[in-house]
N, C-alpha and C positions, 0 to 999 in steps of 0.2 A: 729313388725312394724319397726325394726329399718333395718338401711340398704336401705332404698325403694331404688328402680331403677329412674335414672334419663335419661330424653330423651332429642337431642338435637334436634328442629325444626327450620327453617330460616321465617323469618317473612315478610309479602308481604299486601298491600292494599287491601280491596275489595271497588269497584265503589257502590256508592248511586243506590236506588232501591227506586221505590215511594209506598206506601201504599196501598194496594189491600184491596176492602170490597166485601164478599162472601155474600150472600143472603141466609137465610131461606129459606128449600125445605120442602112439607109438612111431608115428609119422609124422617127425615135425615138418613144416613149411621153412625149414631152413639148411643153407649152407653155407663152406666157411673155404677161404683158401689163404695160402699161405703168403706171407709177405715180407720180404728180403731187402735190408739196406744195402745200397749200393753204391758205391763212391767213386767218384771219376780222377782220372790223374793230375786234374787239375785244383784238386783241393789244398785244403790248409795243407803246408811243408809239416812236414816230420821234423820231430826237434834232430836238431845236427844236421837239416839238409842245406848244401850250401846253394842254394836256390833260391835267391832274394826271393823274399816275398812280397805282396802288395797287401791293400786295402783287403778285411776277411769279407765286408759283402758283394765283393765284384767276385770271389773267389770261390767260395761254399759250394759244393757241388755233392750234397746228398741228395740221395731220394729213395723212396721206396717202393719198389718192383713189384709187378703182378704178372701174372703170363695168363691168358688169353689165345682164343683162335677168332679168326673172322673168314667169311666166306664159305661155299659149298666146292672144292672141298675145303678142310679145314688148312685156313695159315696161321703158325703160330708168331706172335708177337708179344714183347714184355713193354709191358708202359708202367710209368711213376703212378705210382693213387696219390689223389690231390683229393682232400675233402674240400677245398674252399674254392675249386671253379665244378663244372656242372656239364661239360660236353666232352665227348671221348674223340679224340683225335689222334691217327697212326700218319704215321710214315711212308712214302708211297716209293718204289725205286727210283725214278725221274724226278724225287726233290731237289733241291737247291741245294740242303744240305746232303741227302745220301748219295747222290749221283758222283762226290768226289772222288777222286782217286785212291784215296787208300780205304773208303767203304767203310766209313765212321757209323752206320750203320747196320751192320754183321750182327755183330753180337744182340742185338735185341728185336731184327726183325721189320720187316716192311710189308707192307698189303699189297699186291699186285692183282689188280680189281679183272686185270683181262683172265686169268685162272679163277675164276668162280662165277660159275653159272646163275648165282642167288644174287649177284651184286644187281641194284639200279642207281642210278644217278639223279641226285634232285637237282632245280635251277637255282638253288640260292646257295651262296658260298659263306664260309664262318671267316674271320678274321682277329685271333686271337690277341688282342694287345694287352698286357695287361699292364699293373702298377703304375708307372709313370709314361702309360705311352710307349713303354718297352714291345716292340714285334717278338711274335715267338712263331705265329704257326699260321698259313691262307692257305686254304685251297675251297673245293665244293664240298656240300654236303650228298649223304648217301647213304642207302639202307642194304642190309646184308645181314643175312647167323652171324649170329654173337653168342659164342660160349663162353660163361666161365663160372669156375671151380662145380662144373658139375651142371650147370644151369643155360638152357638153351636157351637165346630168345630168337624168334625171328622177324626181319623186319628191323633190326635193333638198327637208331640213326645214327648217324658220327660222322666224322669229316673228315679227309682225307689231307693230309697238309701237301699239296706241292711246294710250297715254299716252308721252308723251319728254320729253327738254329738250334734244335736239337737233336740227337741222335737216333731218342724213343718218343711214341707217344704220352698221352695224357687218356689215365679214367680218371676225371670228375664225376664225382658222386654227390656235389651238393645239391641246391634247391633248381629243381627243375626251372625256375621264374629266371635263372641266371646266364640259360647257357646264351652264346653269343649268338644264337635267332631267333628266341622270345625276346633278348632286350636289344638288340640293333635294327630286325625286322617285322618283327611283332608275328612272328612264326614259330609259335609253342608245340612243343613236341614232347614224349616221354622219354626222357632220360636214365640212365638207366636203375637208379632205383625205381621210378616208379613202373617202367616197362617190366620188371622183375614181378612187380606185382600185376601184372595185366596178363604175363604169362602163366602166373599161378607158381611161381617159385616160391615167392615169401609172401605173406598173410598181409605185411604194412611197410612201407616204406621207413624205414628202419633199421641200422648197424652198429656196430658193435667192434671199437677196434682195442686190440692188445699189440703194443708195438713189441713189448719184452725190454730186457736188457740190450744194452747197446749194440751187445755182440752178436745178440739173438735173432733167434727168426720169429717173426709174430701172428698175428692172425687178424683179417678180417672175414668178421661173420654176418652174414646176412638176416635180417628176418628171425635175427636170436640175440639171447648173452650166454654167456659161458661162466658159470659161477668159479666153474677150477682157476678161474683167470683173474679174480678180483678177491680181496679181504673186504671182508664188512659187509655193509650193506649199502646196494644204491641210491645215490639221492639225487632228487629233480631239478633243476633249477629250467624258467623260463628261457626260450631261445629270444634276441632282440631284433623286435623287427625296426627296419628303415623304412621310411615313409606309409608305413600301416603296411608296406608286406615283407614277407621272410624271403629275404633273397643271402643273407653270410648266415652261417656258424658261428655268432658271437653271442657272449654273454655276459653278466657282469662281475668285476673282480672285486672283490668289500674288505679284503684284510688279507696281506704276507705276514705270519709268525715266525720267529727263529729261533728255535730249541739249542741251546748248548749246554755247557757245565753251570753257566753261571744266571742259568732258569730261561725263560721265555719271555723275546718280548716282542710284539705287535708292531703295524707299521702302517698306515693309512692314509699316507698324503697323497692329497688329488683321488682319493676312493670314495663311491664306487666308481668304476672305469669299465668300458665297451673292451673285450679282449677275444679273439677270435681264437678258438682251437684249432690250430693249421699245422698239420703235418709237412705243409711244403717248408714251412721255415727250421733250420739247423737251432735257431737260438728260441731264449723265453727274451723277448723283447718286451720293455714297460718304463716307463718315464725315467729319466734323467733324479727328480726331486723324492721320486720314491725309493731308487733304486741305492744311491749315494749312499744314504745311514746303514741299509743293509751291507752295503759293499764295508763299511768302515768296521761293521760286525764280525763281519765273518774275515776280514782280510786282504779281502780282495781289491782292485782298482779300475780304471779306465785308460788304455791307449788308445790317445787321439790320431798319433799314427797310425794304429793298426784298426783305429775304428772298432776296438772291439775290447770287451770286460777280460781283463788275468787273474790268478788268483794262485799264490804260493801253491806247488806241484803238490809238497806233504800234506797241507788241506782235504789233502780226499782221506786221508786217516783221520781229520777230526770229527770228535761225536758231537755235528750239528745236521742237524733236520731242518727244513724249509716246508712250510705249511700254506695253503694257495686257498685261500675260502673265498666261494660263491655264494654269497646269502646263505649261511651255515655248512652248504655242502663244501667239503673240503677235501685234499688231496696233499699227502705229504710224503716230502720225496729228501731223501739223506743227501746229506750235500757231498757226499761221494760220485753221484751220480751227476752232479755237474759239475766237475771237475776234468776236461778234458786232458786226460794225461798222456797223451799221443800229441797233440799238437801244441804248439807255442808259433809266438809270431813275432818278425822285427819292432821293435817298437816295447816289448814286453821287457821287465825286470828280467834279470838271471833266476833259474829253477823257478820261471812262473807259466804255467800254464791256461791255454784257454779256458776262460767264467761259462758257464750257460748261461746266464741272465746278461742281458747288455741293454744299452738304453736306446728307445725305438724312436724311430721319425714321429713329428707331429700329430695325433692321431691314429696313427698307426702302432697297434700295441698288438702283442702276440705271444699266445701260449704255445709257444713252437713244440719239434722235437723232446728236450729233455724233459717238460713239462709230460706229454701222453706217453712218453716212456713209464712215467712212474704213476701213470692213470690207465684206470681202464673206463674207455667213455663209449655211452650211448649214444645215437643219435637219431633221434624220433623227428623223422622228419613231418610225417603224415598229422603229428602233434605240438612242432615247433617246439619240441624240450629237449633238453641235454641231460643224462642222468650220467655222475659220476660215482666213483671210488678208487681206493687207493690199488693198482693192480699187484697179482701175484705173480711175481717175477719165476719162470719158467713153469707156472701152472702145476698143473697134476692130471690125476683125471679126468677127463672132459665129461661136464654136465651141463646140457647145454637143454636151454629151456623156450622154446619159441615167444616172440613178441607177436600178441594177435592184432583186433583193430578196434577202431574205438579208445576213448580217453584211459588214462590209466592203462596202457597194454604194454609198459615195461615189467617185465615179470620182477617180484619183490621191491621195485621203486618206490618210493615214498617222496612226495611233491613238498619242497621246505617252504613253510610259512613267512608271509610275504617278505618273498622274494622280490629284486628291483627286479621289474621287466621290461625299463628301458632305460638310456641314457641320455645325457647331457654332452653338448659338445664345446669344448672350449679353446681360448688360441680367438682366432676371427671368424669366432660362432657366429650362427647368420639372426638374421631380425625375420627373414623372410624365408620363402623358397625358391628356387631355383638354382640354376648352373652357372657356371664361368670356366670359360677357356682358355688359354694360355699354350706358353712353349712346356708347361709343367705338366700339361694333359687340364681334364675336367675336374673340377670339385664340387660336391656334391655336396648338399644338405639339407636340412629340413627343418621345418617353422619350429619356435622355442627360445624361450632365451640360453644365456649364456651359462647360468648358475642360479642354483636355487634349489628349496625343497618343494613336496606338493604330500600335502596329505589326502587318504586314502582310507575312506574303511575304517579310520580310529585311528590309523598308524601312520608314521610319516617316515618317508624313506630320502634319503638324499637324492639328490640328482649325479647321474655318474657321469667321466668327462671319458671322450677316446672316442671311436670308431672302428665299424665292423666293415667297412667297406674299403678301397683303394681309388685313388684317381685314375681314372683313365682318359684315354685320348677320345673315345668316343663319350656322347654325352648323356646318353641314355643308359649305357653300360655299369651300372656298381657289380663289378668283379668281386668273387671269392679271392682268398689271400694265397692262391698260386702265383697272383704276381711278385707276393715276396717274395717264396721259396723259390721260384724260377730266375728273379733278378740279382739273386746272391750267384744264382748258378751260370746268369749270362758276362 
């Protein structure tokens, strides 16, 4: 992770949009299934385990679970949902990794392509590297039924990993522009939001995730929102693209507030900021120079041994709220909820517990885990916007409201008035465009300078500093932010 790539964006207004409310069809074009954290044995130590522990990002080993069938007949298989890479790739039995001896394997399932009569084989193979040049997954690509949560496609593409280093597959569901053979071989294909919609399952390429409480089990929904699952109401903010197109889930960050006893106070340095919504990463990662004042607020600190934020265990009892605005749209989550009171690590004060918030690689900035625990977010791809609000933790009854097509088709959204809808990059922001290569991988970025405002419209918006993309080994490749979540976990 060190090294990230930084990009340079110029920042522009968008104009106010009024609230559209979408109507209940008796038949909506949506479906939802269920999604289960899952933690491997090799995570953070339990406090009092006498299990040295290491560095937390070579360690973190969550993710969250979907179950899936592939082939005629059906195989069932659980894979991680990763918003931030774009290609679905399973496990095959003659991998590298599940061929081993003790069938590391088992429990989540492999595709054995000679049992299904629907399987074909295409001639170009995926090569999954992400982050820093990190290997996760090579094999060929290939078409075969694809179920899930109710939803058949057929034909659906994905790749089969003969080689891995992990146990389970990957569904990406980001921007079809990303998977690993529209950008390594200029062989675009529908992935599988939008083959969802080419099957007529959902109306727009568009979801809808509630992760819940920690403990909980959550949902992602297709092709809808779910009103039981969110307070308030949704609000819009622009997705940011990289070189004029949408290929990450990022958007911009403009203010952290901290509510305590002793009132509220704001926090802005280095904002606005490029921060991607990525369920693969365990932590909310965001600069060093932002994060410090807050840390000194609420308590908490930084071990440089452990690499990672603590913060006194009793803290989860105190009455402070943490507040995350994106160009007005905001998300506020009780610092209860990041306080991880299960784990601690060498390197931490006595009775301190792991921070959620910890300070991120160059560029690399991340609305992880504890952040979309305490959101419930949209994500309109077919529209390049993210609509958020604060979620309802274990929900109620389900109302659930179809997303149609066309602008304005998050049901109740309201689009916030100029919004930043791109970013600035900073660190050794570029003059120019192009790549560069190294033992670090590729870095990316795009014409702009470093720092600066640009008005727009009447209005003038800062330029924001970070990036929504990662380095990679390949050079054409800007990866979704599954290279975080999966490098904490290799």
């Amino acid at each position: 992770m060190r090294g990230a790539s930084i990009l340079s964006l110029a920042a522009v207004a968008l104009p106010c949009a009024n609230a559209i409310t979408l109507h209940k069809r008796d038949d909506p074009a949506v479906f939802g299934l269920p999604i289960a954290r899952s933690e491997r044995s090799q995570a953070l130590q339990k406090r009092d385990s006498k299990v040295a522990s290491t560095a937390l990002y070579n360690v973190q080993n969550m993710y969250y679970m979907v179950n899936i069938t592939v082939g005629t007949p059906a195989q069932n298989v659980s894979l991680s949902l990763d918003i931030g890479s774009s290609d679905i790739w399973v496990n095959v039995p003659n991998s590298t990794y599940c061929a081993a001896d003790d069938d590391p394997c088992t429990s989540t399932g492999v595709f054995d392509l000679k049992k299904s009569s629907t399987f074909k084989m295409l001639d170009y193979d995926m090569n999954a590297t992400y982050g820093v040049g990190s290997f996760l997954a090579a094999g060929p690509y290939a078409t075969d039924t694809l179920t899930i949560g109710g939803a058949t496609v057929k034909n659906m593409e994905f790749a089969l990993a003969e080689q891995s280093r992990n146990p389970h597959g990957i569904l990406g569901i980001g921007y079809s522009i990303a998977t690993d053979a529209a950008a390594n071989l200029g062989k675009n294909y529908s992935n599988l939001p939008e083959a969802l919609v080419n099957s007529g399952a959902i109306k727009s390429a568009a979801y809808s995730l509630w992760l819940n409480k920690y403990s909980g089990t959550g949902n992602l929904l297709f092709g809808g929102v779910n009103k039981a699952q969110y307070k308030g109401d949704l609000q819009t903010v622009p997705v940011l693209p990289v070189y004029g197109q949408y290929r990450s889930l990022a958007i911009a960050l403009t203010d952290i507030s901290v509510k305590g006893t002793s009132g509220t106070k704001s926090y802005t340095t280095g904002l606005p900021l490029a921060v991607s919504l990525d369920n693969g990463s365990p932590l909310i990662a965001l600069p060093q120079e932002l994060l410090d004042p807050i840390f000194k607020e609420v308590g908490a600190g930084y071990s440089s041994t452990a690499e990672a934020a603590y913060i006194p265990c009793d803290q989860a009892n105190a009455d402070y709220n943490v507040t995350f605005s994106f160009s007005g749209a905001t998300v506020t989550i009780p610092l209860s909820e990041l306080v991880f009171a299960d784990y601690t690590e060498t390197g931490f004060p006595k009775n301190a517990c792991l921070f959620g918030l910890s300070y991120s690689q160059p560029g690399l900035n991340l609305m992880g885990d504890p952040f979309l625990r305490g959101a419930y977010v949209v994500y309109d791809l077919a529209n390049n916007e993210i609509s958020l609000a604060d979620a309802n933790y274990d929900g109620g009854k389900d109302d659930i409201l179809e997303i149609g097509t066309g602008t304005a088709a998050v049901p109740g959204a309201t689009l916030m008035p100029s919004a930043v809808t791109s970013a600035t990059g900073n660190g050794a922001a570029a003059t120019g465009t192009g790549s560069t290569s190294g033992s670090q991988g590729t870095t990316v970025y795009v014409t702009g300078s470093a720092t600066g405002t640009v008005k727009s419209g009447g209005a003038t918006s800062t330029s924001s500093k970070g990036l929504a993309a990662l380095p990679t080994g390949s050079p054409n490749l800007l990866p979704g932010i599954l290279g975080a979540g999966l490098l904490l976990a290799l």
